[in-house]
N, C-alpha and C positions, 0 to 999 in steps of 0.2 A: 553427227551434227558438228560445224564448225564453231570456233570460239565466236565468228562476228554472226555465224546465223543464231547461237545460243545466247549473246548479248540482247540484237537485234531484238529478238523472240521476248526478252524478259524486260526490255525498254517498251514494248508496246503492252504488254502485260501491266505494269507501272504506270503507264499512259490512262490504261481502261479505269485504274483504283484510282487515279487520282481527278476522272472526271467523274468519278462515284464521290469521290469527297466536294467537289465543288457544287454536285446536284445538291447533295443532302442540308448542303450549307447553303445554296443560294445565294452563289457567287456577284450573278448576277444584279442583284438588290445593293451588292456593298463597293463593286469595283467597278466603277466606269469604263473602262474599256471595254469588258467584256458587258455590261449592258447598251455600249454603241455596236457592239459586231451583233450582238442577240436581234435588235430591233433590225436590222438590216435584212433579216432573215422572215421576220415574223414581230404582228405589233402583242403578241402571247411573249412574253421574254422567256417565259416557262419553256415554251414548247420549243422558240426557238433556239434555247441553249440547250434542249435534248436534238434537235437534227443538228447543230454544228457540232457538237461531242459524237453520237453517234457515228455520224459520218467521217471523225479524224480518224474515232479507233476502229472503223471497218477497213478504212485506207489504210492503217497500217499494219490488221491483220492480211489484207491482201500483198503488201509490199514482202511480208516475211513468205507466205506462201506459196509466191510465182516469182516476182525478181531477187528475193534475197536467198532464199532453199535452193533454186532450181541457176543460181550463179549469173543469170543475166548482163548485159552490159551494162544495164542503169539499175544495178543491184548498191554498185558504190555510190554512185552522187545522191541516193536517195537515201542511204541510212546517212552521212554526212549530212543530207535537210534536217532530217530527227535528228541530231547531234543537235543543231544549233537550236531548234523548236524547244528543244527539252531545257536544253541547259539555259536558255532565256527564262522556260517556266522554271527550274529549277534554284535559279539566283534571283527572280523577280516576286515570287511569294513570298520568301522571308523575308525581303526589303521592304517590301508591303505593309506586312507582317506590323516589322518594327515602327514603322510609319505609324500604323495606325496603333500601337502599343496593347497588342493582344494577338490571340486568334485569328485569323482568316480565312477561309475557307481554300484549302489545297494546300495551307503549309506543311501538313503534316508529310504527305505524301510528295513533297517537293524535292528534297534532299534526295529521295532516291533516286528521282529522275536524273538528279544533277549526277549521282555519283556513277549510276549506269551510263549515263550519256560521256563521261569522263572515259570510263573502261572502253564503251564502244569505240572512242578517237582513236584511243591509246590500239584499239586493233586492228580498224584503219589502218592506220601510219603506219604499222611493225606488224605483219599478218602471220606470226605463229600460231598459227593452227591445230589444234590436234582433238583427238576424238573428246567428244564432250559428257562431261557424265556430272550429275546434279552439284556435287561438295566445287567442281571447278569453277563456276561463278560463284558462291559464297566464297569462296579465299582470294578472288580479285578484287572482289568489294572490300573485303578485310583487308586488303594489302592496300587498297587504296584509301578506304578511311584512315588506320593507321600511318598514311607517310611512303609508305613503299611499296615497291614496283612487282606485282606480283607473279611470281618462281611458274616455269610452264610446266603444263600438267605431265606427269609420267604418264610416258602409253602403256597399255596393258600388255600382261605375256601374251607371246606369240604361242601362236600354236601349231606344234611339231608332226610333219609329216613323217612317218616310220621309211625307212629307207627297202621294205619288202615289197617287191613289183607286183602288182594287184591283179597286170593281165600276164601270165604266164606266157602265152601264145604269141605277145601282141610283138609287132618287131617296126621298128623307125627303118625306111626306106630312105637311100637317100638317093637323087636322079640326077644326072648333068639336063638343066633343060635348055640351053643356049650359050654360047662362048660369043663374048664380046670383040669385037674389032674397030681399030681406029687408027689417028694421032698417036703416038707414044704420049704427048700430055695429055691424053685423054683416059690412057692405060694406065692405072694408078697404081702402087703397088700396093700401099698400106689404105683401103679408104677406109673413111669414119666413119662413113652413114650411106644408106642407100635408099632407095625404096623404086617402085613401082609403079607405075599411076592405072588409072581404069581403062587406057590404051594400050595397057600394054610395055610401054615406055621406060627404059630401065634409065636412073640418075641416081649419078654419082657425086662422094666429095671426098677431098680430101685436106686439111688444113696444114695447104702450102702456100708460100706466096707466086710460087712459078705454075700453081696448078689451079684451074679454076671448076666449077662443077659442070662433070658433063651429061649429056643426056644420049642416050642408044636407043635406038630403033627395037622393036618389038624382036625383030630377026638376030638381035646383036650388032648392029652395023650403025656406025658413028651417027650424030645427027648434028650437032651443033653444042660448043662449050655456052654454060648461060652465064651472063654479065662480064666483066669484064675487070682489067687489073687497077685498082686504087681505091679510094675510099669517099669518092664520089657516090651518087645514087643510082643503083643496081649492079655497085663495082665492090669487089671485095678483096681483102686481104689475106684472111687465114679461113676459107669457107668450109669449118667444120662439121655440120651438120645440115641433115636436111630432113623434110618431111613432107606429103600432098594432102590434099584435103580432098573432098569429094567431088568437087568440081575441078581438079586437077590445077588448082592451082600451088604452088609448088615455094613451100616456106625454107627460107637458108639461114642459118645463123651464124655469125661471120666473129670467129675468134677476135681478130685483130682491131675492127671497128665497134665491138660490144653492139652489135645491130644485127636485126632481126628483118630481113629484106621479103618481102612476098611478090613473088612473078606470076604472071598468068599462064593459059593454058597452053599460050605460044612463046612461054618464057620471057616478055616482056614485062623491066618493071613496072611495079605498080605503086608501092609504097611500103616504107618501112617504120620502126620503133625499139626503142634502145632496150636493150636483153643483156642479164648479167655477163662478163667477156668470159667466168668460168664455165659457162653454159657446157652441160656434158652429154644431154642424151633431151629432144625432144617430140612427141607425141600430138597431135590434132586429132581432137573430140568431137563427135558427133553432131554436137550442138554449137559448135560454134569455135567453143571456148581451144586455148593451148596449154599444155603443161609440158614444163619445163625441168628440169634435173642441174641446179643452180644452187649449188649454197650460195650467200651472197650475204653482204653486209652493210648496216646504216648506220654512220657514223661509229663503229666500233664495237657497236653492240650486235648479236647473231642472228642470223635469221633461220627458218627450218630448212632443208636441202632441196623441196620440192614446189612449185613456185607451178598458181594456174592465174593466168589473161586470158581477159577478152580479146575478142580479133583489134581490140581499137589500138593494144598495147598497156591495157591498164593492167597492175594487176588486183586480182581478186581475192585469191585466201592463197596459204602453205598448209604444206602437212611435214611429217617425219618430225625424226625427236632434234632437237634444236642443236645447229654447228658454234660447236668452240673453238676450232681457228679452219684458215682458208686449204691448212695443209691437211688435217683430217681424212684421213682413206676410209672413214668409218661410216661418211656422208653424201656419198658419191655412188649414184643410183643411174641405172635403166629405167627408160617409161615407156609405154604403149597402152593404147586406147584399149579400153575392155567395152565387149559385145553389146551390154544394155546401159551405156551409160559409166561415167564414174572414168577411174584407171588401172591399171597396172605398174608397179615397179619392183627392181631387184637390185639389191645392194651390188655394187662392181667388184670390190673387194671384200677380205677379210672372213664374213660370214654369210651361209645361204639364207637370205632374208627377204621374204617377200613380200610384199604390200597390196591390200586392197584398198582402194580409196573406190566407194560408191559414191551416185550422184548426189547424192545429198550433202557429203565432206565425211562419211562416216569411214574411219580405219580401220580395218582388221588384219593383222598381219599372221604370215606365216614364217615356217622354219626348217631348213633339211640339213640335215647333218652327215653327209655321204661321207663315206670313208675317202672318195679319191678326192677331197676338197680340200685344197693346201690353203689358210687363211695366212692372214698377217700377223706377224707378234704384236702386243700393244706397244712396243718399246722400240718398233720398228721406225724412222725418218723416211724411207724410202720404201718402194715397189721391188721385190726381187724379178727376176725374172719367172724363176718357174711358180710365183704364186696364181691361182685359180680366179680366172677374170669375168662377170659377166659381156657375151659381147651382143647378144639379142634376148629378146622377150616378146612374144602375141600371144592372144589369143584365139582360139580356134573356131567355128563353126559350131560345136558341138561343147563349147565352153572351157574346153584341156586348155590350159595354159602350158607353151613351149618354153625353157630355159634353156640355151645355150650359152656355154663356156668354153673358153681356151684354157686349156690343161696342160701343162708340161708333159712331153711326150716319153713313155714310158722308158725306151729305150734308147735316149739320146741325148749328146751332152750339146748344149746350149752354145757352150761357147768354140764349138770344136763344127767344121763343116761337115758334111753326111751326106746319103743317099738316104731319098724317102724307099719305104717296101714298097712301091706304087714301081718304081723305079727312077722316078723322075731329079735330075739333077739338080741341086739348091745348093744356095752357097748364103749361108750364114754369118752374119746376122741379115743383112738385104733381104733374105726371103724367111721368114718366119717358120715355115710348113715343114724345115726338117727339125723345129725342136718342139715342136705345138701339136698337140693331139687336140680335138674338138668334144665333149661331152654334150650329149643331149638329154633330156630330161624332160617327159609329158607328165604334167602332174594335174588331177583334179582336187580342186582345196576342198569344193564342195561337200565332198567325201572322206576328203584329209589321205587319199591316196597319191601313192607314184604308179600313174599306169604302166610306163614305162623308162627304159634310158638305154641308153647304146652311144659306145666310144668310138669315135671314127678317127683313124692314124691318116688325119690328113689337118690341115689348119682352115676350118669353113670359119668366115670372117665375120661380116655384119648384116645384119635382116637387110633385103634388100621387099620389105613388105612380108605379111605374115606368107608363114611357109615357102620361104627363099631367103634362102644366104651365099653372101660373095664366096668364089674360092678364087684365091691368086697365086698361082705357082710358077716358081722362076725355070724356066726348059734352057734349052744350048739356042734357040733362035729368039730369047727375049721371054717377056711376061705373056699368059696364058691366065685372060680373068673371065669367068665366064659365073654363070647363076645355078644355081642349085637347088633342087625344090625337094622338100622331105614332106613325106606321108607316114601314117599309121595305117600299118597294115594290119586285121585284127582279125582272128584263127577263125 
């Protein structure tokens, strides 16, 4: 449970008590307003202040149930209503109160409202998220009675998958299934992101200003670059990322312009919304909603790394443990939709760290410690080169989550040109594949097993959708990028 569905949750909780205290007192009889709304209802004032009470707190068990759990679009404009309901009852019974120099029926119960209704803004506005557990709302209330601004929850340990392959037998296949052809700007040599649509359709991106994202034909064969060069609307600058939705509509998120563009299924825009410009890795979910891989900051203060919107472009809650600055390698995550809802994500750097985020906002993380995993020093400023990168993450069919990594290649120096063992000629740094080996890794969390993993001495680049990644390799007649599809094969 999230911090604004577990505020949410304990604001209409508070709501229920404090139409318990207004009955037992007989609000009604003493406060004019609420015996002009009673008689509106019913000339019983009795009766009628039990169907307007009843009726607020079924409304607002229904808001936490289906649009504020389940992430809706009007999950936000509607806890911001209860924000202002509460805090009007929360500042207008004690003035009452004093007014009438005593007791009133709901004072007692008012201040809470007020102060829950305070926290809930406060997560609104800054949506640090993280998994919820009972003492995390008593220490925001503390922090907030007290004066200060309350410290985010530490997430719990991770829990370590052992590094012994569970399926002896099992072996990762990997397949050319199509080589790409085009434009040379369509040939990319480094792309960011790729994916797939339910046609078939392979798009690309790469964040250049000279290159724009393109799309290939089911066969490999060019089709058309989509939008166009500037920072007008469906035009981009630095088109780093991309993703489809179910209906093939085809989401880009544009480095340079901090925008988030969605095209249809004939790559015409359609409409866009502003997305953090560090934006690193993003995923479209089942239901609607997008997550994002964004540390990101408000006015100075941090936000968590992992960032989910509605399609409208609002957003809705974060998760991950909270960014202390923008350079942090520690914060800087892969995402991909997971099967029934919820997500997937993996640390990029540093350490193998995996994340469960279910549909509800609930975290469970995992942890692998592989021998061949070169992390970052803490005391590092920069990315070395042969440190161990995630560059894809899905889900499977069958529920195995895939991790692949780019690995320093065992036997080659980085800074020196080479021949791959494939034989194919590279000239480094321009082509990556003679110093990059690719690690794969099928792990079930379920089980807390590694099914399996296998090293491939070649550089397989980014998911171009589950169970496909780019390979690009530099030949003597130019770039050679074609799709890749990996299977488990199991004895």
């Amino acid at each position: 449970m999230t911090r604004i569905q577990a505020g949410f949750g304990a604001l209409i909780l508070a709501q229920a008590a404090h139409s318990v205290e207004e009955y037992l007192g007989r609000l009604w009889e003493s406060f004019p307003p609420a015996r002009a709304l009673t008689s509106l209802v019913s000339q019983d004032l009795e009766l009628g202040f039990l169907v307007i009470n009843v009726a607020l707190v079924t409304f607002g068990v229904w808001c936490f149930l289906w649009p504020v759990r389940r992430g809706w679009p009007s999950a936000v404009p509607l806890a911001w209503g209860w924000v202002v309901i509460e805090t009007i009852n929360g500042i207008g019974h004690p003035l009452w109160a004093l007014r009438q120099g005593g007791y009133t029926p709901g004072v007692i119960t008012a201040p809470v409202l007020l102060i829950l209704a305070i926290y809930l803004a406060g997560q609104l506005r800054k949506p640090q998220v993280t998994s919820f557990n009972p003492l995390m709302l008593l220490g925001a209330l503390t922090g907030i009675i007290g004066g200060c601004r309350p410290a985010p929850a530490a997430r719990s340990d991770s829990t370590e998958i052992p590094g012994t392959v569970a399926c002896a037998g099992c072996e990762i296949i990997a397949e050319e299934a199509v080589v790409l052809s085009g434009p040379a700007s369509a040939l990319v040599e480094w792309p960011q992101s790729a994916w797939t649509d339910s046609r078939g359709r392979i798009l690309l991106a790469q964040p250049n200003k000279q290159v724009l994202p393109a799309a290939f034909a089911p066969d490999g064969k060019f089709l058309q670059h989509i939008g166009g060069e500037g920072e007008g609307p469906g035009e981009f600058r630095y088109a780093a990322h991309l993703a489809g939705d179910a209906h093939d509509s085809v989401w880009i998120a544009d480095w340079g312009t901090g925008r988030l563009s969605v095209s249809g299924p004939d790559f015409r825009f359609a409409r866009s919304f502003p997305v953090p410009s560090s934006l690193g890795s993003l995923a479209l979910l089942p239901g609607g909603n997008l997550v994002t891989a964004a540390p990101s900051f408000d006015g100075g203060k941090a936000l968590v790394p992992i960032q989910r919107w509605d399609r409208g472009g609002a957003r809705v809650a974060g998760y991950g443990p909270p960014v202390k600055q923008s350079s942090d390698y520690e914060y800087q995550f892969l995402v991909a939709a997971a099967r029934n809802g919820g997500f997937w994500a993996v640390r990029l750097w540093g350490r193998l760290l995996l994340l469960r985020v279910d549909s509800g906002g609930g975290e469970t993380w995992y942890e692998r410690r592989p021998e061949w995993f070169k992390g970052i020093p803490a005391e590092a400023t920069d990315v070395d080169h042969d440190v161990s990168a995630a560059r894809a993450i899905w889900e499977d069919a069958a529920g195995l989550v895939w991790i692949v990594f780019k690995v320093a290649a065992e036997s080659a120096d980085i800074a020196m040109d080479t021949v791959r063992p494939e034989g194919v000629p590279v000239a480094v740094p321009r082509d990556p594949d003679a110093a990059y080996d690719t690690m794969v890794e099928v792990l079930d969390p379920r089980r807390g097993e590694l099914v399996a993993a296998h090293r491939f001495p070649e550089l397989l680049t980014v998911s171009a959708g589950p169970g496909r990644l780019i390979r690009v390799l530099e030949t003597d007649t130019g770039l050679r990028i074609s799709v890749v599809a990996l299977r488990l094969q199991r004895p």
